[in-house]
C-alpha positions as CSV (number, residue, x, y, z in Angstrom):
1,X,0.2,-78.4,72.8
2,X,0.0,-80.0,75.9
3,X,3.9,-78.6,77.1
4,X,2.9,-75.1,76.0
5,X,-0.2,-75.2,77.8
6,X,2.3,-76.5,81.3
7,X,4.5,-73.5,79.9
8,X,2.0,-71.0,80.3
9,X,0.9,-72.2,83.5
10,X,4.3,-72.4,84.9
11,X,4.5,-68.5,84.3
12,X,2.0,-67.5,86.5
13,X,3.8,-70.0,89.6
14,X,6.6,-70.0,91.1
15,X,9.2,-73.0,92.3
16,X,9.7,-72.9,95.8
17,X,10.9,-75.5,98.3
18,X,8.5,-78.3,99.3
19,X,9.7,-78.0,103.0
20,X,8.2,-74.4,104.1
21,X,4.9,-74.2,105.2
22,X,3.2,-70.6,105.4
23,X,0.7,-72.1,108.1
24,X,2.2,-73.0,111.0
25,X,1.2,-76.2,112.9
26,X,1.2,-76.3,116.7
27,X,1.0,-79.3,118.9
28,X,3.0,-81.6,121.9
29,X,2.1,-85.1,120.4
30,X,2.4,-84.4,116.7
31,X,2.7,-88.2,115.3
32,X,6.0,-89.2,113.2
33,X,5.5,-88.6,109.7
34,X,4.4,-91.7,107.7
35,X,8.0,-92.7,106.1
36,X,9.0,-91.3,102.6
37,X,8.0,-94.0,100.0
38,X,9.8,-96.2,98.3
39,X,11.0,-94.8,95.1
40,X,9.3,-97.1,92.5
41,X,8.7,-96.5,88.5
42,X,5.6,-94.6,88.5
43,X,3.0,-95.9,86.4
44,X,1.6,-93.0,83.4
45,X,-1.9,-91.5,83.7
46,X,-4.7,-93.4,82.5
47,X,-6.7,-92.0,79.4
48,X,-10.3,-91.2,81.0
49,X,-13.0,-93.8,80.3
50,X,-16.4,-93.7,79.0
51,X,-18.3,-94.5,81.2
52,X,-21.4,-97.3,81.3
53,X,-23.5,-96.8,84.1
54,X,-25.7,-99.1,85.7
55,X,-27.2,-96.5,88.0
56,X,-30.8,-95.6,86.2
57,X,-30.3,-91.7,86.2
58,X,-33.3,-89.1,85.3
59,X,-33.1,-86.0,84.7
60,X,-33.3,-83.0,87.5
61,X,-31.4,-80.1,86.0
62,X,-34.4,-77.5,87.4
63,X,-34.4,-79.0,90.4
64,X,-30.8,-79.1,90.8
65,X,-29.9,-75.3,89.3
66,X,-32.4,-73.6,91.4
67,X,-30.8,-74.5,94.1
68,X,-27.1,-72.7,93.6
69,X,-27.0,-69.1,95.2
70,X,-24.7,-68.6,92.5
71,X,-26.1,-68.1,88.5
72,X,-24.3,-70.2,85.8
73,X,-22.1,-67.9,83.6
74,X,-23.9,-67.2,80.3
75,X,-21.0,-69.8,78.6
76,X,-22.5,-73.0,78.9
77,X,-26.1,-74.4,79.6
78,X,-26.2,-78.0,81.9
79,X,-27.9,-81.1,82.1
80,X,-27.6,-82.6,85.6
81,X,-29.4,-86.0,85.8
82,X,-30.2,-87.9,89.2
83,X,-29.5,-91.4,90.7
84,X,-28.8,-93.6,93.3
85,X,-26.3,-95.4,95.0
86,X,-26.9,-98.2,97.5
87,X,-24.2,-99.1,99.6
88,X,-23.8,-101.4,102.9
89,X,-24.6,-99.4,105.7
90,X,-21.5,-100.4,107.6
91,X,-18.5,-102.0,105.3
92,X,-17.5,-103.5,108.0
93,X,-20.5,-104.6,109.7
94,X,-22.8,-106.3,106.5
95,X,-25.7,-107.0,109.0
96,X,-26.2,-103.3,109.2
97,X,-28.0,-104.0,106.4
98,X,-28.3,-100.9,103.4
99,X,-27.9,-97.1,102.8
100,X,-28.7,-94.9,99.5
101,X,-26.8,-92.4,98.7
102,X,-27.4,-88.9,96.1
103,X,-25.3,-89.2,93.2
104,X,-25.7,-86.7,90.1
105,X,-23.9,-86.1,87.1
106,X,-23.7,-82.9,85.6
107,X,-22.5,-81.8,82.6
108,X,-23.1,-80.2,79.2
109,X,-27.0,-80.1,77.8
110,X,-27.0,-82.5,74.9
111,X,-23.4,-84.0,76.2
112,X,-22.6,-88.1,75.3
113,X,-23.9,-90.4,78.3
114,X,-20.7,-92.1,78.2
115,X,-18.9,-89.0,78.4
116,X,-15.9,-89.5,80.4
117,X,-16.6,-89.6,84.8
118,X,-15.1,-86.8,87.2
119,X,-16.1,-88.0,90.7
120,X,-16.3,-85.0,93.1
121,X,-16.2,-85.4,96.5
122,X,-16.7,-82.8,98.9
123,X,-15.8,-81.7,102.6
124,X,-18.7,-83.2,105.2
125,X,-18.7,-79.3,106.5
126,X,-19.6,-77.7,102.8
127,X,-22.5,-78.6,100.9
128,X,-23.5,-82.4,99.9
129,X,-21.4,-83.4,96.8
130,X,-24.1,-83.7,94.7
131,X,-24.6,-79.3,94.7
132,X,-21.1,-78.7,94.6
133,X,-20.8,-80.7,91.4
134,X,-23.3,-78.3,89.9
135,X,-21.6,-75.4,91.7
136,X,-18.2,-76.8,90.2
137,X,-19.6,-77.2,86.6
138,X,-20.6,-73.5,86.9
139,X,-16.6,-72.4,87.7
140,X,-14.3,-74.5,85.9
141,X,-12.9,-74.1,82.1
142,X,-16.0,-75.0,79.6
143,X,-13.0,-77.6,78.0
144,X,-13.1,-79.6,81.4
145,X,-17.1,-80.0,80.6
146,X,-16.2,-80.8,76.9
147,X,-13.7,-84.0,78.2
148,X,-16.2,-85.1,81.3
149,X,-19.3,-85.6,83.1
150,X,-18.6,-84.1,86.6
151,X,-20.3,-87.0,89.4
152,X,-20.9,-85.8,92.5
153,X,-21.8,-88.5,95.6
154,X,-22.9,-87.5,98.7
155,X,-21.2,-88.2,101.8
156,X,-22.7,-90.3,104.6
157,X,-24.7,-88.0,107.0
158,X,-25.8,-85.3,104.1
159,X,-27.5,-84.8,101.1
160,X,-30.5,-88.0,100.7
161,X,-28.9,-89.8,103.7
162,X,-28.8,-86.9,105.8
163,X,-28.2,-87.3,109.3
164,X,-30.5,-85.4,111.8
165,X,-31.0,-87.2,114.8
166,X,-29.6,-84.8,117.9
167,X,-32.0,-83.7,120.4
168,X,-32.5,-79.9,119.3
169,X,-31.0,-78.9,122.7
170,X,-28.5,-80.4,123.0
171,X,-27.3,-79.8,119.7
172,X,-27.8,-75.8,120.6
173,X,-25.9,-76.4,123.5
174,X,-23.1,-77.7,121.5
175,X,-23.3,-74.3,118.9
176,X,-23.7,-71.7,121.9
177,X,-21.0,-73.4,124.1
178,X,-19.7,-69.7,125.6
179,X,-15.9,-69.9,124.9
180,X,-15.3,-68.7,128.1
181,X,-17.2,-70.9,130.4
182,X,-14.6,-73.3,131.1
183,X,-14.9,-74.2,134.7
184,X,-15.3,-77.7,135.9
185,X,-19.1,-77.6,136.4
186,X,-19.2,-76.1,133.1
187,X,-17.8,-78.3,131.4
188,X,-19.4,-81.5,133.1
189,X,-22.7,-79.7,132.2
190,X,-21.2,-79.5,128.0
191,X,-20.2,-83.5,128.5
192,X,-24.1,-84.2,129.6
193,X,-25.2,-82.5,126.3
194,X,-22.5,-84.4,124.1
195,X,-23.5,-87.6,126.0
196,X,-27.4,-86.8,125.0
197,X,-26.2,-86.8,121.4
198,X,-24.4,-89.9,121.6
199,X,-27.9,-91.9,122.8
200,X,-30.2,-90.2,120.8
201,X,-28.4,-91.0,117.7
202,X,-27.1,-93.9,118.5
203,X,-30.6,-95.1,119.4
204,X,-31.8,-93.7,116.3
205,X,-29.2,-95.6,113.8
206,X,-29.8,-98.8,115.8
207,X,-26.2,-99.1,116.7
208,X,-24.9,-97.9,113.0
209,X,-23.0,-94.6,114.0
210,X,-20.0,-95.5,113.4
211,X,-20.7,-95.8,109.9
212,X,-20.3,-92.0,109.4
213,X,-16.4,-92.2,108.8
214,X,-14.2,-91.2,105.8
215,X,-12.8,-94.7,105.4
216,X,-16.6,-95.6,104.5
217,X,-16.7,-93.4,101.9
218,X,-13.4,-94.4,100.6
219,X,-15.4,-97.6,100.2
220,X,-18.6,-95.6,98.8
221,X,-16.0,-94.6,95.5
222,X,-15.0,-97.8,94.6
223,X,-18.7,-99.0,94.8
224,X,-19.3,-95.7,92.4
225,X,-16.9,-96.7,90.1
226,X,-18.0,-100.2,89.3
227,X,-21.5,-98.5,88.8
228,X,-20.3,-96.2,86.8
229,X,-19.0,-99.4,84.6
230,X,-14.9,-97.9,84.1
231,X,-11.8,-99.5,85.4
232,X,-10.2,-96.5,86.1
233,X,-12.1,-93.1,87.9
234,X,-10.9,-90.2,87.9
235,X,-12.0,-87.6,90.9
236,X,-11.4,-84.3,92.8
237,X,-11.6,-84.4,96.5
238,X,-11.8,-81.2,98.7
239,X,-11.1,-81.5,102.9
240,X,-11.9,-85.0,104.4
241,X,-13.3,-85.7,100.7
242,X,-9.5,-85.6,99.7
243,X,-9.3,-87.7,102.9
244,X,-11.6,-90.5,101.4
245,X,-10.0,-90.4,97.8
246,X,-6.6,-90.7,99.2
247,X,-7.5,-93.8,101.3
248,X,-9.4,-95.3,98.6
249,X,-6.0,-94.9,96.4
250,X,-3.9,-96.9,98.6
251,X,-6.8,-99.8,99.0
252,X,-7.6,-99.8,95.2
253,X,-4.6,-97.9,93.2
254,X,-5.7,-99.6,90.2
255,X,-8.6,-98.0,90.2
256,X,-7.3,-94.7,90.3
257,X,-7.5,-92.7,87.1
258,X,-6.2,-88.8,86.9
259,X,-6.7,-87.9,90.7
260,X,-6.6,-84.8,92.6
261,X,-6.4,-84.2,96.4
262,X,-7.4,-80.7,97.2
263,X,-6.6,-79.8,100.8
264,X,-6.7,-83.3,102.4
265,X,-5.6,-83.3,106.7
266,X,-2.5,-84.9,107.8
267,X,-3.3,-88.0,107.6
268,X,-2.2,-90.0,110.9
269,X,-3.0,-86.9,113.3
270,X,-5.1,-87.3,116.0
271,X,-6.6,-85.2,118.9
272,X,-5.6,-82.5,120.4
273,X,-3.0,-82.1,117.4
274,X,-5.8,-82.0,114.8
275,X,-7.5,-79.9,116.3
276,X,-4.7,-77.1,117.3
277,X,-3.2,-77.3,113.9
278,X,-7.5,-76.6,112.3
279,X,-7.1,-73.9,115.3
280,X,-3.9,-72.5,113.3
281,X,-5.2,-72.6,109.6
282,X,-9.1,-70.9,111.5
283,X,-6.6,-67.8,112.6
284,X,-4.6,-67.5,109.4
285,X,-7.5,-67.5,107.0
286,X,-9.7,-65.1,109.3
287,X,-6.2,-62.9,108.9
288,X,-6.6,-63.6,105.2
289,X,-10.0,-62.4,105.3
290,X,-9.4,-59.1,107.2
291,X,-7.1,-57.8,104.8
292,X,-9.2,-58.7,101.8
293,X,-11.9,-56.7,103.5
294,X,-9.7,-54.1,105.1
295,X,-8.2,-53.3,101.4
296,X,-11.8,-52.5,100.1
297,X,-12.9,-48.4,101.0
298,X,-16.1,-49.9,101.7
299,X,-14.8,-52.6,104.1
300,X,-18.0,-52.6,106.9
301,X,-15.5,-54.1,109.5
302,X,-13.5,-50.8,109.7
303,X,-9.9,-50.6,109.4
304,X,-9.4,-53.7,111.7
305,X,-11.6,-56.1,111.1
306,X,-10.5,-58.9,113.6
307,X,-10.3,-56.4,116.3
308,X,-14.4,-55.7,115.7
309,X,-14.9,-59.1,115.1
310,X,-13.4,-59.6,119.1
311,X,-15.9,-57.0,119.6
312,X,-18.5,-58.6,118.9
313,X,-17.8,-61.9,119.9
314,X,-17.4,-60.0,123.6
315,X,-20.4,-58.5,123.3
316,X,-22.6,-61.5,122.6
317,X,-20.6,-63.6,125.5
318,X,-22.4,-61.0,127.5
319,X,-25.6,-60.6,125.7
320,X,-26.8,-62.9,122.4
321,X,-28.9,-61.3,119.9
322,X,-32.2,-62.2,119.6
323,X,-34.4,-62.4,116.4
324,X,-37.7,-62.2,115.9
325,X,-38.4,-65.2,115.5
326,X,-36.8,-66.6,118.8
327,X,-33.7,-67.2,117.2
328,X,-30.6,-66.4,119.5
329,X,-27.4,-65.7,117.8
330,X,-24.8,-66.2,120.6
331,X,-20.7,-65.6,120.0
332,X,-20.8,-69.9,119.6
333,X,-23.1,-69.9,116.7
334,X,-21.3,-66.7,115.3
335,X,-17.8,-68.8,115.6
336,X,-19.6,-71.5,113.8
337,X,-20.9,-69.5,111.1
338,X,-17.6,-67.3,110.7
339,X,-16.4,-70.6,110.4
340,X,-18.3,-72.0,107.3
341,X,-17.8,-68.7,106.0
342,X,-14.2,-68.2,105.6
343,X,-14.1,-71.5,103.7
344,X,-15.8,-70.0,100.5
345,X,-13.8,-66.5,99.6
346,X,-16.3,-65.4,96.8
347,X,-18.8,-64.6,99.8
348,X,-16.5,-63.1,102.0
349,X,-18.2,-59.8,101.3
350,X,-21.4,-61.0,102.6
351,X,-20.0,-62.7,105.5
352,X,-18.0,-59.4,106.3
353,X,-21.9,-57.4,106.0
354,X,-23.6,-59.9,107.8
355,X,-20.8,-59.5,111.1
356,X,-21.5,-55.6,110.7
357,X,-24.6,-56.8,110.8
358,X,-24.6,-58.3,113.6
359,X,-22.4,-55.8,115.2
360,X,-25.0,-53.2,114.7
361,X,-27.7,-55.2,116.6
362,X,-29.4,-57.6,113.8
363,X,-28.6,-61.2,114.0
364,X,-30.6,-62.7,111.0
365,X,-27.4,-62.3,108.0
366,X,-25.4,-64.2,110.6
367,X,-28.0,-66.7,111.5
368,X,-29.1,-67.1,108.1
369,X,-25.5,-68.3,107.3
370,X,-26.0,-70.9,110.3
371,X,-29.2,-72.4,108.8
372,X,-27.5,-75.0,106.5
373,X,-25.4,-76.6,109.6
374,X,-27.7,-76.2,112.4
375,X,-31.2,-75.6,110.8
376,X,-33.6,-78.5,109.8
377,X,-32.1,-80.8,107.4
378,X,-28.7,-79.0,108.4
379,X,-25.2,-80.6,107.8
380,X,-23.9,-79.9,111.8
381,X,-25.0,-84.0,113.0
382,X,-23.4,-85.7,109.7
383,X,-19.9,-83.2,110.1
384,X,-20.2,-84.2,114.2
385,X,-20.6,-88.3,113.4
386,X,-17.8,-87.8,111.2
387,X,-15.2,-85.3,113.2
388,X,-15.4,-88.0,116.0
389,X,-15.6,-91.2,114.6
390,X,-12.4,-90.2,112.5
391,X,-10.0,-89.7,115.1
392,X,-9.2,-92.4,118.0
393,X,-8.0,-90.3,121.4
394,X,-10.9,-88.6,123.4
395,X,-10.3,-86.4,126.4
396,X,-11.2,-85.6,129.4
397,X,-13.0,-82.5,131.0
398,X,-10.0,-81.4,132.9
399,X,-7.7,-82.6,129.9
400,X,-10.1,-80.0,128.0
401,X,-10.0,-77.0,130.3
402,X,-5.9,-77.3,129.9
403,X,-6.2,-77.1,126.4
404,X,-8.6,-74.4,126.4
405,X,-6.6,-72.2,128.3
406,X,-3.6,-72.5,126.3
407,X,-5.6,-72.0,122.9
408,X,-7.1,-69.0,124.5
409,X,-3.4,-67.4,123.8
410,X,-2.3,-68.4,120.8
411,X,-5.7,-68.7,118.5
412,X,-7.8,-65.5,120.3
413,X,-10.4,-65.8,118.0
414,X,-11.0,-69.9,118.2
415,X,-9.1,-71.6,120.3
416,X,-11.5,-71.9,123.2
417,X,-14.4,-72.5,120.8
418,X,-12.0,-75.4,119.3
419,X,-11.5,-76.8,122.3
420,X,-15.1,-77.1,123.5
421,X,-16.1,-79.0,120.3
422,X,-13.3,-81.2,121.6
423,X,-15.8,-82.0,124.2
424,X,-18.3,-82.6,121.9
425,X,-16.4,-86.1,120.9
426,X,-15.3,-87.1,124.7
427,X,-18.5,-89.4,125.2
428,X,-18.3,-90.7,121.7
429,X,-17.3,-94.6,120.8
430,X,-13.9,-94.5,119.9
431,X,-13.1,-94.7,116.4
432,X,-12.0,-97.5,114.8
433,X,-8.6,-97.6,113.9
434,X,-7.7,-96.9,109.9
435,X,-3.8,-97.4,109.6
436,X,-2.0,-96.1,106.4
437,X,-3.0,-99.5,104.1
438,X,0.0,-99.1,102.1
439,X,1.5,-96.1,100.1
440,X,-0.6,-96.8,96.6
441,X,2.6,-97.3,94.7
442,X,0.3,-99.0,91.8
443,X,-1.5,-95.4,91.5
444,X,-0.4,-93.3,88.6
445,X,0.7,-89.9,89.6
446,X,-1.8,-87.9,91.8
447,X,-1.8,-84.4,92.5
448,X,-2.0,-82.9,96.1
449,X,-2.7,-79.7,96.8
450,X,-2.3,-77.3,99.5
451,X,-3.6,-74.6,100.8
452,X,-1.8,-71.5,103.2
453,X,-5.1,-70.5,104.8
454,X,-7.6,-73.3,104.9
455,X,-10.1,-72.8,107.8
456,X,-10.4,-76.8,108.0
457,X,-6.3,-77.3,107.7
458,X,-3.2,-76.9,107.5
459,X,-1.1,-76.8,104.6
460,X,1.7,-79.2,106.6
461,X,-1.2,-81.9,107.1
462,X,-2.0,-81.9,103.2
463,X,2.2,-81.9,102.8
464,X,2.3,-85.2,105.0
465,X,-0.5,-86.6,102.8
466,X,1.7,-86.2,99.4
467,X,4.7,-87.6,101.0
468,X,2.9,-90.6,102.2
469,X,1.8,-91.4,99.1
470,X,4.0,-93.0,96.4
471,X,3.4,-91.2,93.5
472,X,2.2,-88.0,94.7
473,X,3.0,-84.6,93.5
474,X,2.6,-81.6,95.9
475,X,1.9,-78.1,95.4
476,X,0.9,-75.3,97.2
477,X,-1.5,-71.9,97.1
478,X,-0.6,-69.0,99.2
479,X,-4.5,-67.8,99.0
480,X,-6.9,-69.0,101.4
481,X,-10.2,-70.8,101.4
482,X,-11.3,-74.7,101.4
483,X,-10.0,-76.0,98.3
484,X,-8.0,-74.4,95.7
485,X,-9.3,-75.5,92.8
486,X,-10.5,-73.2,90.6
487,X,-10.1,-70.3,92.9
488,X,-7.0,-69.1,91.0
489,X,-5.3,-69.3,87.6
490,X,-2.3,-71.3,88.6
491,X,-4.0,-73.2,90.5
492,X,-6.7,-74.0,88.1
493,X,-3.7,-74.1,85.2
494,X,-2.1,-77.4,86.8
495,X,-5.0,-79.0,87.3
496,X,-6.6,-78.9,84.2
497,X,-3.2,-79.9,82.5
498,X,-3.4,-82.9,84.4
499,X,-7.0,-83.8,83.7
500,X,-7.0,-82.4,80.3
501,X,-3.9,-83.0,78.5
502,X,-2.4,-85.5,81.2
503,X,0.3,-83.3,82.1
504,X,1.9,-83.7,85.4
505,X,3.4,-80.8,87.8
506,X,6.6,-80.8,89.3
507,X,6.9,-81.3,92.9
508,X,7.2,-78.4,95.2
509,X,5.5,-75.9,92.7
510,X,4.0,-72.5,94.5
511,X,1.2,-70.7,93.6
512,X,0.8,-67.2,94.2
513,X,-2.3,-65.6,96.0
């Protein structure tokens, strides 16, 4: 059963070669590739576990649905259940003393508690982990639900242990940065802002900021998986989530069950390159999104709808939109939100009313978009802590203003916004050094996935990933988005062959858009 199942997946992909990326990625000081692993005898996949948590759950399943802006399809009914995870607040610094993190488990009403574990760990720009497990148990197949509990564990900086410390401010300052304003004394007067953010929150976490890093959550998920009482955890990672699985693979590989790496970065990049290849992936999926707007009669961007976005990002350099409430809506907080936007394609049709919006004069679809990251309780400090304390190189004003200039050209729509938030890291500690610990040749095989227009990547960085890794398998989507997984058949077809019937893809497979 399992090979016809690969069989009919197979017929709605194609096999293309590994070596052609439909993103391009730009950049002077791209870092040599992490060599090609050794070739070793690659261990099978592990049958899932049951699972024997010590974490005391309750139930929250009200509390937790009413939340998704999305209803559950009419095929299944949930149970989500609610614990806690404590975890040192620094792994590397012990007299940091202790955090709690959000962990849930969803999964069907009435299901086994020891039903089988599926750690899902999402990107620190999307929504905690803990709601996109429930949003993820209202997408996939019913028969993924029938084999496992999904887990979902929040990141550091969201979710329970939500960071929110930036004076508001400065942190508006940061949002509204005018693409344009690049002159020296505009951007010393961005660096006093950034440095503002620095203090406050390092004053706030008492010296514990560099504790928001994807190599602590890589710690995190082996902490999970001894609570969750299984040798052997499986897990899903989308963005830096796929970052933090992938790491925690090569520092525990025999802890790795059936493991999928959805859109991780290139994993040895550092700034600028990081950035201008995220610069890259921004323009192709806002390309991706103006034809899947522009090929709907009711499309309410017109016929070209990156030339009225431009529009209307000129036309709030010169004037912001204000709401009623006081609320500005400025062409930085519209890049920001067309941003989170473009990551989820299912509301691309709202995104694409809310910029007509917007373009007509009324700022609150757009702003209401922006509320998660910037609002109270919003996601923008946590994604901030973490952007910076994961890469190593910080530059300079003038360094900046270069960059700016150059990204101006080739990304119209964000390169100068890109390189501003670059600024937003120059007065931050410097991150701590994560070297590649190994290639997790223990690990049985683990899928990598990739995606052509991923506003947070490019598909070459998720490539590099795979071929750093022993026993990786890599293949590609041509749609766009943040994660593939289940936006498409194929997609979804390989993946649940894995999980499901332990079937692994060929290397190099392509998947349609």
């Amino acid at each position: 059963m399992a090979l016809l199942g690969l069989v009919a997946v197979l017929a709605a992909c194609t096999v293309g070669p590994s070596q052609r990326p439909p993103v391009a990625v730009r950049g002077e000081n791209v870092p040599v590739a992490p060599g090609s692993p050794t070739p070793t005898d690659v261990p099978e996949l592990p049958d899932p576990e049951p699972q024997e948590a010590s974490i005391p759950f309750f139930e929250c399943t009200e509390d937790t649905l009413v939340t998704l802006v999305d209803p559950l399809p009419a095929d299944r009914q949930l149970q989500v259940d609610c614990g806690e995870l404590t975890v040192p607040a620094d792994p590397d610094q012990p007299s940091l003393g202790a955090v709690t993190l959000g962990v849930v488990r969803v999964g069907e009403a009435g299901a086994p508690a020891d039903r089988p574990p599926l750690l899902v760990l999402g990107d620190s720009t999307r929504e905690p982990s803990t709601r996109h497990a429930a949003i993820l148990a209202g997408q996939v197949d019913p028969a993924l639900l029938r084999h496992y509990t999904l887990v979902g564990l929040d990141r550091r900086g969201a979710g329970e242990d939500i960071l929110h410390c930036a004076p508001e401010d400065a942190r508006s300052a940061l949002v509204d940065a005018d693409a344009a304003s690049t002159s020296e004394a505009d951007l010393a007067a961005l660096l006093e802002r950034a440095r503002a953010v620095v203090q406050e929150c390092n004053l706030t976490l008492d010296g514990g900021l560099a504790s928001y890093r994807t190599a602590a959550t890589a710690a995190d998920v082996e902490l999970l998986r001894a609570a969750l009482g299984v040798q052997r955890l499986s897990a899903i990672g989308v963005g830096d989530g796929a970052a933090a699985l992938a790491m925690w693979a090569r520092s525990a590989p025999r802890s790795v069950g059936r493991l999928i790496l959805d859109g991780p970065p290139h994993p040895t990049q550092d700034e600028p390159d990081l950035t201008d290849s995220r610069a890259a992936a921004a323009e192709a999926a806002l390309g991706a999104f103006g034809v899947s707007c522009s090929a709907r009669p009711d499309c309410p961007l017109g016929a070209d709808p990156r030339a009225t976005i431009a529009g209307l990002l000129a036309q709030l350099q010169r004037r912001p939109l204000l709401a009623t409430d006081g609320s500005r809506l400025t062409a930085g907080a519209t890049v920001t939100a067309l941003l989170a936007g473009l990551g989820e394609p299912r509301h691309w049709p709202a995104l694409a009313a809310a910029l007509a919006a917007a373009n007509a004069g009324d700022p609150v679809p757009m702003l209401t978009i922006l509320a998660p990251l910037t609002g109270p309780r919003g996601l923008f400090d946590g994604m901030l802590a973490t952007s910076c304390n994961d890469t190593q190189r910080r530059l300079a004003p003038g360094e900046i203003g270069e960059v700016a200039q150059r990204w101006t050209v080739a990304y119209p729509t964000f390169g100068s916004t890109f390189a501003l938030r670059l600024l937003a890291c120059a007065p931050w500690p410097t991150g701590r050094a994560e070297p590649l610990a190994g290639q997790a040749e223990a690990a049985p095989p683990i899928l990598v996935i990739g995606t052509a227009a991923d506003p947070r990547g490019a598909l070459d960085g998720s490539r590099r990933t795979a071929d750093s890794l022993a026993t990786a398998r890599f293949v590609s989507w041509q749609g766009a988005g943040t994660g593939a997984y289940p936006r498409t058949p194929c997609i979804s077809g390989l993946v649940d062959a894995m999980l499901l019937d332990g079937v692994v893809p060929d290397s190099g497979t392509l998947c349609p858009p």
